[in-house]
SENUDO-429060 format. One record per residue (C-alpha): residue number from 0; residue in three letters; x, y, z. Coordinates in Angstrom, 3 decimals. Layout:
BEGIN
<node NUM, ALA, <X, Y, Z>>
...
This chain:
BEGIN
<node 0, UNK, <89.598, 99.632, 114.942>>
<node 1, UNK, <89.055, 95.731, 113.861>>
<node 2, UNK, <91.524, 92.944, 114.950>>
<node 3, UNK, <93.024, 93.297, 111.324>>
<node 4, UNK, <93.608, 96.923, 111.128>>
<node 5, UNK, <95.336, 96.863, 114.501>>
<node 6, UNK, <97.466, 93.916, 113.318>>
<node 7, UNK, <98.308, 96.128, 110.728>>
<node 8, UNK, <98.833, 98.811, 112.576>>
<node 9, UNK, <101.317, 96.988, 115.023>>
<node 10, UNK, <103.135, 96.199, 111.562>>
<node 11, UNK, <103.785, 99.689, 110.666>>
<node 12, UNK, <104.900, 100.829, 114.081>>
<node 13, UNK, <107.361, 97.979, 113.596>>
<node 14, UNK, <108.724, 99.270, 110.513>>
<node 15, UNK, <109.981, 101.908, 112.123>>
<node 16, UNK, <112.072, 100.133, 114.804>>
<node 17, UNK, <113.645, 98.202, 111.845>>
<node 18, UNK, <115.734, 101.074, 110.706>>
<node 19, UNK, <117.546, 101.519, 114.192>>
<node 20, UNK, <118.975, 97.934, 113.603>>
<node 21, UNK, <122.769, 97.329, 112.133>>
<node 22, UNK, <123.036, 96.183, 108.740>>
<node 23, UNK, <125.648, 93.298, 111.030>>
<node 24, UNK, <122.723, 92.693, 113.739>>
<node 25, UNK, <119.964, 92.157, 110.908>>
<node 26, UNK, <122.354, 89.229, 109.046>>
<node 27, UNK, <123.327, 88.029, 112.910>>
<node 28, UNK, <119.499, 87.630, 113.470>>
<node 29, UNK, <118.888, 85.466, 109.964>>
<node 30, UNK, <121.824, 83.179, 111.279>>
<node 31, UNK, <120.078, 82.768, 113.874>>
<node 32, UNK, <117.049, 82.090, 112.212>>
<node 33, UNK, <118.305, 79.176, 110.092>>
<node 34, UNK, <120.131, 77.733, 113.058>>
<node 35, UNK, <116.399, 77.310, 114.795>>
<node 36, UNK, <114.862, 76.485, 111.492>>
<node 37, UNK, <117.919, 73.295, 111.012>>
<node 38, UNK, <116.920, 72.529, 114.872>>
<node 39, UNK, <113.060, 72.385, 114.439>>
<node 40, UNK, <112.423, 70.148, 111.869>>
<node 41, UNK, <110.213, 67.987, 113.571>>
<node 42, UNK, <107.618, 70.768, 114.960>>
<node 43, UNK, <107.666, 72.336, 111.672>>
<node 44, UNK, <107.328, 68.946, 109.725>>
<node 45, UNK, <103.797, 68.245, 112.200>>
<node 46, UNK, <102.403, 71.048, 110.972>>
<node 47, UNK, <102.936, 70.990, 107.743>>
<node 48, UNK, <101.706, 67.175, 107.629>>
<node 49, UNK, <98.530, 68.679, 109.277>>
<node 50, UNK, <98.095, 70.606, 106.119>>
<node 51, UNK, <99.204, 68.322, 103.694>>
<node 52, UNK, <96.524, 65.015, 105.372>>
<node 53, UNK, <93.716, 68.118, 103.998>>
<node 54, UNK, <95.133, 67.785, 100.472>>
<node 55, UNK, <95.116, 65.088, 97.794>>
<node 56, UNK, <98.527, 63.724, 96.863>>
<node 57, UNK, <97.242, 63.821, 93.177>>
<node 58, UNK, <96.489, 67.564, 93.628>>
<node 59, UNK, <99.309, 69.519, 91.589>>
<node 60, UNK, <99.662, 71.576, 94.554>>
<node 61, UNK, <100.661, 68.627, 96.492>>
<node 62, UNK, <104.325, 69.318, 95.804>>
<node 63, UNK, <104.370, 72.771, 96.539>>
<node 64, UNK, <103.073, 72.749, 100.149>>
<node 65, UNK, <105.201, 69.539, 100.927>>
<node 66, UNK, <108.040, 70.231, 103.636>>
<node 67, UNK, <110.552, 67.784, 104.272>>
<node 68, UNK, <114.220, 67.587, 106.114>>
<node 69, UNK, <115.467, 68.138, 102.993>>
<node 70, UNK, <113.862, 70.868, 101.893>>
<node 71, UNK, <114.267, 72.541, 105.510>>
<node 72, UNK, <117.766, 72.323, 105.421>>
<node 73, UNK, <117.776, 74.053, 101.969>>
<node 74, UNK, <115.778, 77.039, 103.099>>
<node 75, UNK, <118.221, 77.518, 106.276>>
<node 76, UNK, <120.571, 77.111, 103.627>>
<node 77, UNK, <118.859, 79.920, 101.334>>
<node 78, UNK, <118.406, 82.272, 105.279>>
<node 79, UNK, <121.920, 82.009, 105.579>>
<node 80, UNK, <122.260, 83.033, 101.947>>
<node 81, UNK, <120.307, 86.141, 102.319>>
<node 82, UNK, <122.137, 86.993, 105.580>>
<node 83, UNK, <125.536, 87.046, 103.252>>
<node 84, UNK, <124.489, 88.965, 100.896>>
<node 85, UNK, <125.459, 92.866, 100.950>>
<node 86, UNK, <122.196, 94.568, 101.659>>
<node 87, UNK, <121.435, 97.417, 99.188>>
<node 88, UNK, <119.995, 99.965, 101.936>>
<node 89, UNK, <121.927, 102.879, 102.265>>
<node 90, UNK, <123.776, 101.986, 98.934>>
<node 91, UNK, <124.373, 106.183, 97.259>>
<node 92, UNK, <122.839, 105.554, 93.787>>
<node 93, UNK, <123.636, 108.988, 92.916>>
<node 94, UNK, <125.991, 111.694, 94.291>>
<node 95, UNK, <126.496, 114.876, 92.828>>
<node 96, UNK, <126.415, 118.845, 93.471>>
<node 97, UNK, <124.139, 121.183, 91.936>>
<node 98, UNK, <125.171, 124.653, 90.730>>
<node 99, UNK, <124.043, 126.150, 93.521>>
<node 100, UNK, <126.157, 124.351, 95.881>>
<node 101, UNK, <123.343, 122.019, 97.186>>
<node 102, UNK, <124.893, 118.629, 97.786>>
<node 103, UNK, <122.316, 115.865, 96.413>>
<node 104, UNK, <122.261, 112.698, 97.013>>
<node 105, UNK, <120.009, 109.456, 95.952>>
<node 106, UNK, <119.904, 106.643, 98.341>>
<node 107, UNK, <118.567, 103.370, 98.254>>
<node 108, UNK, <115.783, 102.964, 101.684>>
<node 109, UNK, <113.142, 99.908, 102.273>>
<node 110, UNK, <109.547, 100.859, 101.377>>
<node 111, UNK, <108.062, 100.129, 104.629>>
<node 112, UNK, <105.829, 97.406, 104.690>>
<node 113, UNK, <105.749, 94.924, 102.304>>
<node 114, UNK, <102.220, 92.554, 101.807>>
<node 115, UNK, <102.542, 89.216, 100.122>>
<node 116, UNK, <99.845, 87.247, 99.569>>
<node 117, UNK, <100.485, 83.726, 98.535>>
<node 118, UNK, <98.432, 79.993, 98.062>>
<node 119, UNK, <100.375, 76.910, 99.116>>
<node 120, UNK, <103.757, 77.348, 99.595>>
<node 121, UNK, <104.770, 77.535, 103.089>>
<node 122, UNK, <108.644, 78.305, 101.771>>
<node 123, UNK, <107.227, 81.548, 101.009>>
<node 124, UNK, <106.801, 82.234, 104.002>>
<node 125, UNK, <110.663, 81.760, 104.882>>
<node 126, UNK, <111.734, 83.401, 101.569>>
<node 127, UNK, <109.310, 86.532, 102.483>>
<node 128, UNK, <110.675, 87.192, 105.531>>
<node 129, UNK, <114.250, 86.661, 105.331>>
<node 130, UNK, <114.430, 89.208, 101.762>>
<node 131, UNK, <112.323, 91.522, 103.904>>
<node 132, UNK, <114.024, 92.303, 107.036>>
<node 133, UNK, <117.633, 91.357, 105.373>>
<node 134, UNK, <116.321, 94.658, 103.454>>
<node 135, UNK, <114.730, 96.930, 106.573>>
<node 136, UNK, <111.417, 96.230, 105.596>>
<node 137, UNK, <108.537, 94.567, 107.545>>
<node 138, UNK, <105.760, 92.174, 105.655>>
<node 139, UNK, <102.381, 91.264, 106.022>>
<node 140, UNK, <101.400, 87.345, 105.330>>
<node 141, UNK, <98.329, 86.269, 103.648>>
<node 142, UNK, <99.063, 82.472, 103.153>>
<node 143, UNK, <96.494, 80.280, 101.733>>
<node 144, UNK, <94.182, 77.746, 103.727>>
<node 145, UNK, <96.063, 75.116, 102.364>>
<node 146, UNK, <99.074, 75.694, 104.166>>
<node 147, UNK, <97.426, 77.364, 107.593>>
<node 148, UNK, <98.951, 75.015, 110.004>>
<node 149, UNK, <102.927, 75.129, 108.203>>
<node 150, UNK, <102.323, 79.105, 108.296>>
<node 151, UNK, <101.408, 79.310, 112.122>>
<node 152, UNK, <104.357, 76.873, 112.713>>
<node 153, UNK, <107.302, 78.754, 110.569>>
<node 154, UNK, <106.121, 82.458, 111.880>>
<node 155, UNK, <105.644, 81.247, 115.310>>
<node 156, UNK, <109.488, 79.841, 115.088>>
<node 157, UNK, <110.175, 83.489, 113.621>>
<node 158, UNK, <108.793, 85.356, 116.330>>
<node 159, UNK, <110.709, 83.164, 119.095>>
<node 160, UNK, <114.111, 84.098, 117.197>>
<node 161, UNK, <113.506, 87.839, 117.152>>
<node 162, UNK, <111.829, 87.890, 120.470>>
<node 163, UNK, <115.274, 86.462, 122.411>>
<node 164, UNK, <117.102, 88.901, 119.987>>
<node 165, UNK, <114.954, 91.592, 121.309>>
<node 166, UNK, <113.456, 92.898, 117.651>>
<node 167, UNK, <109.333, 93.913, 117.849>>
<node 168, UNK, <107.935, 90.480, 116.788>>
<node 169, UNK, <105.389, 93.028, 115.030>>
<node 170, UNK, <107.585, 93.419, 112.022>>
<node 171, UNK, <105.889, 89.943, 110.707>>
<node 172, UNK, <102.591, 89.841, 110.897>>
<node 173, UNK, <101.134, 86.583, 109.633>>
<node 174, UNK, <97.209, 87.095, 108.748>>
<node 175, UNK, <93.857, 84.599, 109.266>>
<node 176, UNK, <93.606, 83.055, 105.852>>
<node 177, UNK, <90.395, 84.420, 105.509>>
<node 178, UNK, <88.863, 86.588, 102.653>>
<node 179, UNK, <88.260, 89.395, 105.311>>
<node 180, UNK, <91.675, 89.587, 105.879>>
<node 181, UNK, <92.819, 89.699, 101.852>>
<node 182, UNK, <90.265, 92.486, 102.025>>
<node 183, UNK, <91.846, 94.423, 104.934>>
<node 184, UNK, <95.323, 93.736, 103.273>>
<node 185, UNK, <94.417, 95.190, 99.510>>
<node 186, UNK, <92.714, 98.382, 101.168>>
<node 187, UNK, <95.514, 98.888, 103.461>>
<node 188, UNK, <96.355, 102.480, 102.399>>
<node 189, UNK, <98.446, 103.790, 104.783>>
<node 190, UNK, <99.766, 100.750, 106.604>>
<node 191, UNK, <101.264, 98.582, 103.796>>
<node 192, UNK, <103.018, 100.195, 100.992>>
<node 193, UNK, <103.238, 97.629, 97.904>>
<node 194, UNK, <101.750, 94.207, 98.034>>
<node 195, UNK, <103.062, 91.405, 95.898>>
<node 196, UNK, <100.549, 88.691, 94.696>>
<node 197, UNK, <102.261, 85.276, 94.595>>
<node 198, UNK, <99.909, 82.416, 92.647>>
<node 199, UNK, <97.771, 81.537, 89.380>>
<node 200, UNK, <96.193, 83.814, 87.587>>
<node 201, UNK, <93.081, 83.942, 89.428>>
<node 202, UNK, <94.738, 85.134, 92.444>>
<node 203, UNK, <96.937, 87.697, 90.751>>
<node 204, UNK, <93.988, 89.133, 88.218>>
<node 205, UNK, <91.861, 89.309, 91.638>>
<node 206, UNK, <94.777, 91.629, 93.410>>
<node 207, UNK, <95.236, 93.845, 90.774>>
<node 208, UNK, <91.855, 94.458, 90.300>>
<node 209, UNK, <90.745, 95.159, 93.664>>
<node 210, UNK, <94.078, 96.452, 95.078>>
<node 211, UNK, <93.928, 99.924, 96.361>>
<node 212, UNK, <97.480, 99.839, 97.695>>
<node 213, UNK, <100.231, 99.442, 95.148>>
<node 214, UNK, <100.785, 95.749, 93.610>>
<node 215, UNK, <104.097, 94.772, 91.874>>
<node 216, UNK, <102.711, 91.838, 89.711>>
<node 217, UNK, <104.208, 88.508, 88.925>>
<node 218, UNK, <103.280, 86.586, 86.852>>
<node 219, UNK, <101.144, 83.266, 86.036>>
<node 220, UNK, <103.879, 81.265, 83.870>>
<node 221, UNK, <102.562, 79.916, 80.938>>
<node 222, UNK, <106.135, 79.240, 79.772>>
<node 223, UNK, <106.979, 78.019, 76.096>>
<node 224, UNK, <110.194, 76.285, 74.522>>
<node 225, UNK, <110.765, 76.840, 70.599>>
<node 226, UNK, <113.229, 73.769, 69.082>>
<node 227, UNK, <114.738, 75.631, 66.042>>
<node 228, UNK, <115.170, 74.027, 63.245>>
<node 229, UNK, <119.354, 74.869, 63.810>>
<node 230, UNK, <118.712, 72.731, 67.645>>
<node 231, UNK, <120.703, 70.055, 68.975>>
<node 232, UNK, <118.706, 67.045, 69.435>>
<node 233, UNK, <120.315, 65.745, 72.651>>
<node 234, UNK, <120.831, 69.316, 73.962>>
<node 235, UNK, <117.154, 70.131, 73.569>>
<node 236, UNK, <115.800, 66.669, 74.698>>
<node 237, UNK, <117.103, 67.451, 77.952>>
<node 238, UNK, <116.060, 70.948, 78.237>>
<node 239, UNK, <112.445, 70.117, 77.391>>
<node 240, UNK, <112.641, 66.898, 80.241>>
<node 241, UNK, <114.351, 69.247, 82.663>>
<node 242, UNK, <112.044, 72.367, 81.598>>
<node 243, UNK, <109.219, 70.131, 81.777>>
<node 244, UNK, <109.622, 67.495, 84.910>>
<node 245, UNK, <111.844, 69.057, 87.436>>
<node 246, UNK, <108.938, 70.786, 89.286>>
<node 247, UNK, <105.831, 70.624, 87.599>>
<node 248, UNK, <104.116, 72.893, 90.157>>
<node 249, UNK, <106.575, 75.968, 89.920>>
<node 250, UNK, <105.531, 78.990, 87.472>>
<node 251, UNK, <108.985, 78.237, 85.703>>
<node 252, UNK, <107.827, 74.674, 84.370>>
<node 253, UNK, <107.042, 74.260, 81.133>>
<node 254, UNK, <103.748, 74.712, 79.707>>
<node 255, UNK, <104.352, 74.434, 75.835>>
<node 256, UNK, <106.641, 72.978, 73.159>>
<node 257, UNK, <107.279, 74.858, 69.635>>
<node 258, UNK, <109.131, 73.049, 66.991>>
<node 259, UNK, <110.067, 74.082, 64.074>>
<node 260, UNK, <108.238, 71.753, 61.211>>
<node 261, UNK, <111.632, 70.876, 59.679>>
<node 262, UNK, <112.017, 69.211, 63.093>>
<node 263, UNK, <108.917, 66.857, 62.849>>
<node 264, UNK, <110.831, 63.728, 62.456>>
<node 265, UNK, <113.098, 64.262, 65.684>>
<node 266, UNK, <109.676, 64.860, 68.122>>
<node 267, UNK, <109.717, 61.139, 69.011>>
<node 268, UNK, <113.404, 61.890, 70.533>>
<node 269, UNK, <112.807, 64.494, 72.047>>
<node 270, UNK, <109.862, 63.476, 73.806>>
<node 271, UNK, <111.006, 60.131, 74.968>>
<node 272, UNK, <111.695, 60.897, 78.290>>
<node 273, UNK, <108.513, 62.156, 79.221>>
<node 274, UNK, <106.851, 59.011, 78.409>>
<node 275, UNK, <108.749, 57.927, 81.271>>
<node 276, UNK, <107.111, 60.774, 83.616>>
<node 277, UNK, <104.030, 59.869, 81.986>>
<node 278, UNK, <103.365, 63.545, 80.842>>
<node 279, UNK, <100.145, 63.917, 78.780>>
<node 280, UNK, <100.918, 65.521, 75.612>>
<node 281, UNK, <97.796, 67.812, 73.969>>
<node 282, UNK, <99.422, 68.182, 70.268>>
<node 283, UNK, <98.151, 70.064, 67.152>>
<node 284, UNK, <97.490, 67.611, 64.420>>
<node 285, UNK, <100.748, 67.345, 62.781>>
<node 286, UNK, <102.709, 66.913, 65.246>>
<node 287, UNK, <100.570, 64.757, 67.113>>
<node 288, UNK, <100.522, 62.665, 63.627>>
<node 289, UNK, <104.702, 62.838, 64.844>>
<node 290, UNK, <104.497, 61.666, 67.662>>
<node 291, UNK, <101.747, 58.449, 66.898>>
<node 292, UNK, <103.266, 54.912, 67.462>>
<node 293, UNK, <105.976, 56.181, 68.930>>
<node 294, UNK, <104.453, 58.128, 72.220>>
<node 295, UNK, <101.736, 56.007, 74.598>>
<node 296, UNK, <98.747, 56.656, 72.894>>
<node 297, UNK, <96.595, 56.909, 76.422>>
<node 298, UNK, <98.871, 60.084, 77.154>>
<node 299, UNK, <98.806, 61.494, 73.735>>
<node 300, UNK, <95.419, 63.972, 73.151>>
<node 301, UNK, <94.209, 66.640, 70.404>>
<node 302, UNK, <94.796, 70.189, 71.255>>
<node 303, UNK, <91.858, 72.600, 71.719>>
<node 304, UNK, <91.633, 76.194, 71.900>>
<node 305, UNK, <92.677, 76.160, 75.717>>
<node 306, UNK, <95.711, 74.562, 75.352>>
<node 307, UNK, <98.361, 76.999, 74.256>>
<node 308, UNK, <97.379, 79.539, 76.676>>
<node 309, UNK, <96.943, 77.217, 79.868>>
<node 310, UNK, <99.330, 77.284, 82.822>>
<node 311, UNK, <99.059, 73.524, 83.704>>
<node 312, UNK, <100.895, 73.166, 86.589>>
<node 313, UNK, <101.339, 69.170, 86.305>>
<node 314, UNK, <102.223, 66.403, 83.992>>
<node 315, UNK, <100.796, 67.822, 80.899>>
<node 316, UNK, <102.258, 69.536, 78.308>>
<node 317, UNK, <101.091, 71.147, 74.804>>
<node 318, UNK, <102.748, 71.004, 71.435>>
<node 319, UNK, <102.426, 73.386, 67.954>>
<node 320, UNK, <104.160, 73.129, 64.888>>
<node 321, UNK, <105.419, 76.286, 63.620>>
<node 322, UNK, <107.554, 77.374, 60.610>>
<node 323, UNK, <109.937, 79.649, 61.706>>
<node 324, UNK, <110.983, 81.383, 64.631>>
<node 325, UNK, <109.243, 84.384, 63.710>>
<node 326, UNK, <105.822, 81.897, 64.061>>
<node 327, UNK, <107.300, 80.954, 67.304>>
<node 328, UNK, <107.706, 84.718, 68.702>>
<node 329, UNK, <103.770, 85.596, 67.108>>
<node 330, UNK, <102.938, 82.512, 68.399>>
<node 331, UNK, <104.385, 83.423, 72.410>>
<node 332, UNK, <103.253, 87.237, 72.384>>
<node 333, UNK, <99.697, 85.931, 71.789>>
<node 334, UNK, <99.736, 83.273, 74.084>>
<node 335, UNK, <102.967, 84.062, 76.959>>
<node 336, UNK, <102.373, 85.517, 79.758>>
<node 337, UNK, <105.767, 87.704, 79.963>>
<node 338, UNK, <107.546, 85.374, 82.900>>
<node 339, UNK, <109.953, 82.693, 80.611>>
<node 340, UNK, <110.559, 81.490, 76.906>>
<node 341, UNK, <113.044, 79.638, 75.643>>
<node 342, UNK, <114.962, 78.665, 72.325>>
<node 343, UNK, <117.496, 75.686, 71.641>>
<node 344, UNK, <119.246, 76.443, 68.396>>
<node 345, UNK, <122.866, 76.420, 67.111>>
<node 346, UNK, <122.035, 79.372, 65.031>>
<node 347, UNK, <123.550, 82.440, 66.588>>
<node 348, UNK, <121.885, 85.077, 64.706>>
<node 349, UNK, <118.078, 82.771, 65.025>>
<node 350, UNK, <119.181, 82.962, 68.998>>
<node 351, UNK, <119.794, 86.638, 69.044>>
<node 352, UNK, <116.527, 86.909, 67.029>>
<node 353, UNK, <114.703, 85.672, 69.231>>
<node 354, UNK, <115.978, 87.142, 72.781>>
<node 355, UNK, <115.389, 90.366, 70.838>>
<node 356, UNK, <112.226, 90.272, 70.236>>
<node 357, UNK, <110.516, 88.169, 72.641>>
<node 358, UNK, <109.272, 89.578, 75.411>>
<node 359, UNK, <109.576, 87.974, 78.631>>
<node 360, UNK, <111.322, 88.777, 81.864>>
<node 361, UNK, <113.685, 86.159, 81.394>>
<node 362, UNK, <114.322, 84.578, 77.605>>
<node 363, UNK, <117.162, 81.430, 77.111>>
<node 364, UNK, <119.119, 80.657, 74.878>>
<node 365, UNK, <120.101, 76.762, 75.202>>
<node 366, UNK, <119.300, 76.457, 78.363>>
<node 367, UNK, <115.757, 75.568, 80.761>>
<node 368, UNK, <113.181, 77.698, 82.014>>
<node 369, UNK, <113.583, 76.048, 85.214>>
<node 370, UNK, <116.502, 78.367, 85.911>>
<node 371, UNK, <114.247, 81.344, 86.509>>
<node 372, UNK, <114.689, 81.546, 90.385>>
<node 373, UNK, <115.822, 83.928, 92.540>>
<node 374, UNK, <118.379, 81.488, 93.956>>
<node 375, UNK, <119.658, 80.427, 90.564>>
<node 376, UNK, <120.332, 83.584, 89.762>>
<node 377, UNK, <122.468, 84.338, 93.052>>
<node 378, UNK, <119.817, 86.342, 95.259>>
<node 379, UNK, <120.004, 83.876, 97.499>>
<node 380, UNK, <116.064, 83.703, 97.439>>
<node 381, UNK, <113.314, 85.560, 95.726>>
<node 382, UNK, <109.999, 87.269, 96.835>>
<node 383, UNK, <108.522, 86.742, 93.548>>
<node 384, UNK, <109.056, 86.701, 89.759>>
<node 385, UNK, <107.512, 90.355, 88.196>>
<node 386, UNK, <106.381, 90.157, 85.256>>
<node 387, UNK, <105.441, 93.893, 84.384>>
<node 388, UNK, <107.672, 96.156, 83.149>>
<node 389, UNK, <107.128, 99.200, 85.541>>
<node 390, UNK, <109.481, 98.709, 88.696>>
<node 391, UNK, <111.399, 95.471, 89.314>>
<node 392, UNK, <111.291, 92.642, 86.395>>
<node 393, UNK, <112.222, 88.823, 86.894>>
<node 394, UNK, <113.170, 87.432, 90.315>>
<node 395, UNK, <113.389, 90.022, 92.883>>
<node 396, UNK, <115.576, 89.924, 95.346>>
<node 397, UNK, <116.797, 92.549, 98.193>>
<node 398, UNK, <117.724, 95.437, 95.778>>
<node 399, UNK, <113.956, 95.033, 93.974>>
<node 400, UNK, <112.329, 95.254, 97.047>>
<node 401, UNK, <113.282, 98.697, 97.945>>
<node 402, UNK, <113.009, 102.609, 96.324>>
<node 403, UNK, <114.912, 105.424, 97.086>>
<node 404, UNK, <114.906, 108.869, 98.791>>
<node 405, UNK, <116.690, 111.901, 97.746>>
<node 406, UNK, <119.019, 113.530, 100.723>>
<node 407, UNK, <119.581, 117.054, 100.107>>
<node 408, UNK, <122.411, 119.139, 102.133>>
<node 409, UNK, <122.923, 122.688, 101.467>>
<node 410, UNK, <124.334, 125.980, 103.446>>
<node 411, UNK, <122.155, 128.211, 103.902>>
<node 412, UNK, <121.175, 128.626, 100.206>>
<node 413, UNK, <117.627, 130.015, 99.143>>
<node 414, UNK, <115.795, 129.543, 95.866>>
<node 415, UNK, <115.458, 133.001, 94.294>>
């Protein structure tokens, strides 16, 4: 058996144990956990400035693998979160008694084993964990290369906390970031029992084509925002800023701005503040006759066939005119990639329209893409953001990350 396959092995062992643990002692562990992570700050913060001295700051990536005090205290914040929350195993999703007297009942169980494999976000790592054993589950790591150091750091801190807790330290199993091991993890039949890709495109197109486990998929964002011709300037001038800047790195950001060509004349406006955030802006040719003389002219470029379908992940943004909203949905169920869209209008019926027919995990009304995060949404963290429509969809949180068995109790009956 090879070093990976008996890691893997450990892992499923583990899985096992988890189920003997209190629904209490698994919350009183994650308290723990973010009590070590508030106290640790420094060890974790060496490692992850290991990783980050590897990486370019002007790498759009940069962002995502940067830890700081601040952000540590927020993920012991989102740990303790998790540990709140009322876990879903062993919630009766159906109770009822057949004809025959046989008492059935459908209850909500973990799946196992989870496998996540991610590129540079060493949060992930936190956010993995603390979903998966709040839920009974175990998980396999496969963090990128990027982050190898921050990874080592954050499980290593894990393992101390369940070790003096006495839980098998094998129920997190953090892999070499090698392509051997993404290998081992994808044909892990038997020892993992759904792996969830969390990246770009390439990595997620690469899992689900070579998987032979199962693989929830989420989604590449290539996120769009349609101003209506019925929007509120000021309302959607700080959407698109917010949807835009907040994070450019994050799969919520937006990728693409729609506007209605009634609208042309209030682009400047609505653009203005990304000027200030020096956000390139790759327009069609009306609008980019819009936004001339009023929009730096070094940051303002002609849009090519790439544009509307690229997850940029930085300061850059594209813009097409359309002429309705119906041209805005056509426009993002050629070009979307099923994980955000939003609209700004004052038109309720345009609004409705549109969350009807567009289709996305999560479509907004009047409000930023940026929202689309398992936090925001109250699951205290998510483990990723599915995009396909078989299984979980949007952020998933404890109750997406498990499945269900079927109890059956009877007396004695026999089928005739």
């Amino acid at each position: 058996m090879s070093d990976i396959k008996l890691l893997l092995s450990n892992v499923k062992r583990a899985s096992r144990s988890l189920m003997s643990l209190t629904d209490a002692r698994r919350a009183e562990i994650l308290m723990r956990l973010a009590d070590a992570v508030d106290s640790s700050h420094e060890v974790i913060l060496r490692a992850n400035a290991e990783d980050l001295s590897r990486m370019e700051r002007s790498n759009p990536l940069y962002d995502r693998l940067l830890l700081s005090p601040k952000r540590l205290t927020a993920i012991a914040g989102d740990i303790r979160h998790v540990a709140e929350l009322p876990s879903p195993v062993g919630e009766v999703i159906e109770d009822r008694t057949l004809p025959n007297g046989l008492r059935l009942r459908r209850v909500r169980v973990p799946f196992g084993v989870i496998g996540v494999i991610y590129e540079a976000r060493p949060n992930v790592t936190f956010d993995v964990f603390s979903l998966c054993f709040r839920s009974g589950n175990a998980c396999v790591l496969k963090g990128g290369s990027d982050a190898s150091a921050s990874n080592e750091a954050i499980v290593s801190l894990i393992h101390k906390v369940l070790d003096e807790c006495g839980v098998d330290t094998d129920c997190v199993c953090l892999l070499p970031s090698s392509h051997e091991a993404t290998a081992a993890m994808l044909g892990a039949v038997g020892y993992v029992d759904v792996c969830i890709p969390r990246g770009g495109r390439r990595l997620i197109d690469f899992v689900r084509d070579n998987a032979r486990v199962p693989v929830i998929e989420t989604g590449a964002g290539v996120v769009s925002a349609y101003f209506d011709k019925d929007g509120d300037i000021d309302m959607g001038r700080d959407i698109i800023t917010n949807a835009k800047t907040r994070r450019v790195s994050v799969c919520n950001a937006l990728d693409t701005l729609l506007i209605h060509h009634n609208r042309l004349a209030d682009l400047p406006l609505l653009c203005e503040r990304l000027s200030e955030k020096n956000v390139e802006i790759f327009a069609d040719e009306v609008s980019g006759n819009a936004l001339a003389g009023h929009y730096p002219a070094a940051l303002l470029h002609d849009a090519d066939a790439e544009t509307y379908s690229t997850e940029w992940m930085d300061y850059k943004m594209g813009i097409r005119t359309v002429g309705s909203v119906d041209d805005a949905i056509e426009h993002i169920a050629h070009y979307g990639s099923g994980h955000s869209e939003c609209i700004i209008t004052e038109n309720h019926e345009t609004a409705d329209r549109f969350q009807q027919s567009v289709d996305a995990a999560c479509v907004y009304v009047n409000a930023p893409t940026s929202f689309t995060d398992g936090a925001q949404f109250g699951l205290g963290a998510e483990i990723g953001i599915s995009t396909q429509k078989l299984g979980p969809r949007g952020p998933m949180g404890l109750r997406e990350i498990t499945t269900y068995r079927y109890f059956i109790n009877g007396n004695g009956q026999t089928r005739p």
